[in-house]
PDB file of N, CA, C and O in Angstrom:
ATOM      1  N   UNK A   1     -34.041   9.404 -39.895  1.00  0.00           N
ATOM      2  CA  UNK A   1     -33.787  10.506 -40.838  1.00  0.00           C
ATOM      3  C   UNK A   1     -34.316  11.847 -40.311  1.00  0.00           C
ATOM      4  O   UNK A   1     -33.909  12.888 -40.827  1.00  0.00           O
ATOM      5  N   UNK A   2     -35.224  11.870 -39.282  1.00  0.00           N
ATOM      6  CA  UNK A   2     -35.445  12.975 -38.669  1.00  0.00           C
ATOM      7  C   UNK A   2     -34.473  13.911 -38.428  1.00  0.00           C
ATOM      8  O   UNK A   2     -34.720  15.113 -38.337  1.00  0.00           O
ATOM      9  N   UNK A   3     -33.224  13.358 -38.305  1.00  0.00           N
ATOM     10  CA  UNK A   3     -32.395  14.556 -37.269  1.00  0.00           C
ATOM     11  C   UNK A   3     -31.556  15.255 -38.336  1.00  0.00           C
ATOM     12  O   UNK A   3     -31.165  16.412 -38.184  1.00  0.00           O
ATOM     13  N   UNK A   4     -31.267  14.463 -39.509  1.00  0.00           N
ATOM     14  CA  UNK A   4     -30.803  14.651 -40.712  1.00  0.00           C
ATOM     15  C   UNK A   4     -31.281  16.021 -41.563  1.00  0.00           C
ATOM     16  O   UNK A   4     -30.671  17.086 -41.657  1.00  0.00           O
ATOM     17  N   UNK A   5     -32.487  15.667 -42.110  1.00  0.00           N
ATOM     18  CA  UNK A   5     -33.566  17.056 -42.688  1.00  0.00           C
ATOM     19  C   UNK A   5     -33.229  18.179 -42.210  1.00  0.00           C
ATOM     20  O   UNK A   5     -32.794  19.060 -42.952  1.00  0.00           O
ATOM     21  N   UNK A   6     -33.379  18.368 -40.765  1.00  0.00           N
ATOM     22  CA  UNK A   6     -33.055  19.985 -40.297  1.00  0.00           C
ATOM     23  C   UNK A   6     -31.890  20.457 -40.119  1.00  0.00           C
ATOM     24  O   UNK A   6     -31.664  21.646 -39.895  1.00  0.00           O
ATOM     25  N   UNK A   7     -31.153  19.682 -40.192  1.00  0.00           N
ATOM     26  CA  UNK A   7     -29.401  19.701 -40.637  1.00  0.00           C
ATOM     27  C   UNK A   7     -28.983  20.601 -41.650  1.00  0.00           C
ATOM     28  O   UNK A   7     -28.415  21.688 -41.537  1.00  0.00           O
ATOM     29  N   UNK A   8     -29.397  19.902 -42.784  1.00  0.00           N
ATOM     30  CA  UNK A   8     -29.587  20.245 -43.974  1.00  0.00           C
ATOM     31  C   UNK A   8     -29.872  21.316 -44.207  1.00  0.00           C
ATOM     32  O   UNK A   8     -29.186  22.209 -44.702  1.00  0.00           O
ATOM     33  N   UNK A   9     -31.429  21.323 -43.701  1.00  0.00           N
ATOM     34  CA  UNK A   9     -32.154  22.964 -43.924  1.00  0.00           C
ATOM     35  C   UNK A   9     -31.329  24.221 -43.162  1.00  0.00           C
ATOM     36  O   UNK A   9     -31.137  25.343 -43.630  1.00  0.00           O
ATOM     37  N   UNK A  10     -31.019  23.850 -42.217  1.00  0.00           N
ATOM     38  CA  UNK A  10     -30.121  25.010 -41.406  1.00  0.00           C
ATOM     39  C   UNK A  10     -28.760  25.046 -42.396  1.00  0.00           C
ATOM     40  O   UNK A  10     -28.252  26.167 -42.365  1.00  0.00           O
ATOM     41  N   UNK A  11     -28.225  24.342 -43.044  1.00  0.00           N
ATOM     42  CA  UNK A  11     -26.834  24.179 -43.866  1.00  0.00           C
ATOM     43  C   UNK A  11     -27.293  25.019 -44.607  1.00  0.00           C
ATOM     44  O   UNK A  11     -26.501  25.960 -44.665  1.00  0.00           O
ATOM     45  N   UNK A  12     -28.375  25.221 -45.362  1.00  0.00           N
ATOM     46  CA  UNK A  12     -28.873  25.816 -46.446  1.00  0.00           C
ATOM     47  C   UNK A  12     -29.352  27.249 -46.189  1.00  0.00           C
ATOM     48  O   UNK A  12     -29.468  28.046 -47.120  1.00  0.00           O
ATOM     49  N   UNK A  13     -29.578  27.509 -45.152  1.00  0.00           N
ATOM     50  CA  UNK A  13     -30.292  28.746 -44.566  1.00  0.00           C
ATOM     51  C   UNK A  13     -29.069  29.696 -44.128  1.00  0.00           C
ATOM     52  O   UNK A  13     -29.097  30.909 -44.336  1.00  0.00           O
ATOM     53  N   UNK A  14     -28.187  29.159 -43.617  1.00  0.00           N
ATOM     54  CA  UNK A  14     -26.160  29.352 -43.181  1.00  0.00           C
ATOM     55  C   UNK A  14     -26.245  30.045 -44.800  1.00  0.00           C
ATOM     56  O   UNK A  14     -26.593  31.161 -45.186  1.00  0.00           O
ATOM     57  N   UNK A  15     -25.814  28.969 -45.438  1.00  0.00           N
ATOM     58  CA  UNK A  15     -25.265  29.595 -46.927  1.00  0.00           C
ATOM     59  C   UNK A  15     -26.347  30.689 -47.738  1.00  0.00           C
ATOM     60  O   UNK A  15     -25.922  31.449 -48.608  1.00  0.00           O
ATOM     61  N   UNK A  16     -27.936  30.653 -47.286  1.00  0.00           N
ATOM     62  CA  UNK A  16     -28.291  31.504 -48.094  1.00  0.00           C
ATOM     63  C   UNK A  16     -28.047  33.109 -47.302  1.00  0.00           C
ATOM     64  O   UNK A  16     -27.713  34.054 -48.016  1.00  0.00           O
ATOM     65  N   UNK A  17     -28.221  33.284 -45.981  1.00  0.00           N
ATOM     66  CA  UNK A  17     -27.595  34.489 -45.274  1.00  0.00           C
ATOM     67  C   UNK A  17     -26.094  34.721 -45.699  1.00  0.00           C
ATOM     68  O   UNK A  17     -25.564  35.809 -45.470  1.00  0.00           O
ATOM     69  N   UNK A  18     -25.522  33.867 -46.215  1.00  0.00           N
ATOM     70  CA  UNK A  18     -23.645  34.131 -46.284  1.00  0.00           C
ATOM     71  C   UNK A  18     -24.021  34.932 -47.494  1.00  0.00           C
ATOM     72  O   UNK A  18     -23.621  36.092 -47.584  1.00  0.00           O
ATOM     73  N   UNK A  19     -24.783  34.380 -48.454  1.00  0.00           N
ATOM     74  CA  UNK A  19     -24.435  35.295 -50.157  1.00  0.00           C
ATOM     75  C   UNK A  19     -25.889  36.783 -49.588  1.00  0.00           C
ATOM     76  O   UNK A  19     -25.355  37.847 -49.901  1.00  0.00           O
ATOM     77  N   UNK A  20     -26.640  36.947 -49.255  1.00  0.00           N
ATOM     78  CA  UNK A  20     -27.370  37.455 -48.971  1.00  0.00           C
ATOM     79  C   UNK A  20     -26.896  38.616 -48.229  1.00  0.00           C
ATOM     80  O   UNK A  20     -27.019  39.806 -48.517  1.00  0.00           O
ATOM     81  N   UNK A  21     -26.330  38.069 -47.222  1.00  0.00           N
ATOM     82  CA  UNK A  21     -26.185  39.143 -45.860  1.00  0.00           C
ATOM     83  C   UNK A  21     -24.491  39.125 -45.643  1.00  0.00           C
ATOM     84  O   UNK A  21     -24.077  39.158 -44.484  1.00  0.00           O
ATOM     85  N   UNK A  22     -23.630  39.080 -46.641  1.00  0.00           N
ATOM     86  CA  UNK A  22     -22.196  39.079 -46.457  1.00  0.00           C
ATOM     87  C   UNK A  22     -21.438  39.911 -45.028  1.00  0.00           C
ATOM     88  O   UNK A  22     -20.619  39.511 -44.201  1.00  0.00           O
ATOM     89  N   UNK A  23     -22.368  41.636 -45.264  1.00  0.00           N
ATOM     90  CA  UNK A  23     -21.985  42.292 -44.337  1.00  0.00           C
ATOM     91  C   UNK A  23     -22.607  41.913 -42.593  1.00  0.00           C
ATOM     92  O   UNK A  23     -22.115  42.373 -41.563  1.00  0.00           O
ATOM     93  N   UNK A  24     -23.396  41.281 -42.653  1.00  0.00           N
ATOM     94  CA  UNK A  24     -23.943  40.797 -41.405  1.00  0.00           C
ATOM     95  C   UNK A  24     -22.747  39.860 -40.747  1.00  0.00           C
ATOM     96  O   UNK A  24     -22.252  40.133 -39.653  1.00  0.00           O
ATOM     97  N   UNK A  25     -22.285  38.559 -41.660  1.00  0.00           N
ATOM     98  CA  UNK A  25     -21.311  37.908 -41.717  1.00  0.00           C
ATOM     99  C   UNK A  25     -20.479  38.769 -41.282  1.00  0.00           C
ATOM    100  O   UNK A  25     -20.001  38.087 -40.375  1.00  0.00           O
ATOM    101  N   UNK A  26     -19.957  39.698 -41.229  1.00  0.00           N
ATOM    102  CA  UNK A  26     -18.342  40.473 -41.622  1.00  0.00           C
ATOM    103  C   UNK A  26     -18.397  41.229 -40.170  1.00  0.00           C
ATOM    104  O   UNK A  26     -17.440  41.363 -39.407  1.00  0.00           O
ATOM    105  N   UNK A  27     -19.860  41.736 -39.944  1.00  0.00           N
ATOM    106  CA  UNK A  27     -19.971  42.115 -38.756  1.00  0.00           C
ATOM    107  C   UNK A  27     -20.135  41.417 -37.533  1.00  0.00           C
ATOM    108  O   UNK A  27     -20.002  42.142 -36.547  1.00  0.00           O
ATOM    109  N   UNK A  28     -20.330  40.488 -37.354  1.00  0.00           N
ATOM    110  CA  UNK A  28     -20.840  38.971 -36.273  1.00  0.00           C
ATOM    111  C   UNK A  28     -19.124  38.692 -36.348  1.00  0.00           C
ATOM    112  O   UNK A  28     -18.590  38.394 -35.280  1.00  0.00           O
ATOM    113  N   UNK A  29     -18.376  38.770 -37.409  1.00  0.00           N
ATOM    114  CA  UNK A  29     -17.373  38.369 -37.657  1.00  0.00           C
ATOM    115  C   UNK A  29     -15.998  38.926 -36.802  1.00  0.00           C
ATOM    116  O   UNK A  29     -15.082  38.240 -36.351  1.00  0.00           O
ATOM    117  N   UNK A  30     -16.179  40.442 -36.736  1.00  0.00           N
ATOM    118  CA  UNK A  30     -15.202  41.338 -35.757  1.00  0.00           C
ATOM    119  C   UNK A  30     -15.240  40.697 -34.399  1.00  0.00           C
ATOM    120  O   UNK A  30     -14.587  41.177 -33.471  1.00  0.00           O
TER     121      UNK A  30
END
């Protein structure tokens, strides 16, 4: 289950920068 957990946490850290940082997204994005 080790490799699992930080999976997760990075899944979660992805989606909290997406609602957070939209324009960061939009810019990384061009």
């Amino acid at each position: 289950y080790k490799g699992v957990l930080p999976f997760i946490g990075l899944q979660l850290l992805a989606l909290l920068i997406i609602v957070l940082f939209p324009d960061l997204i939009y810019f990384f994005g061009k």
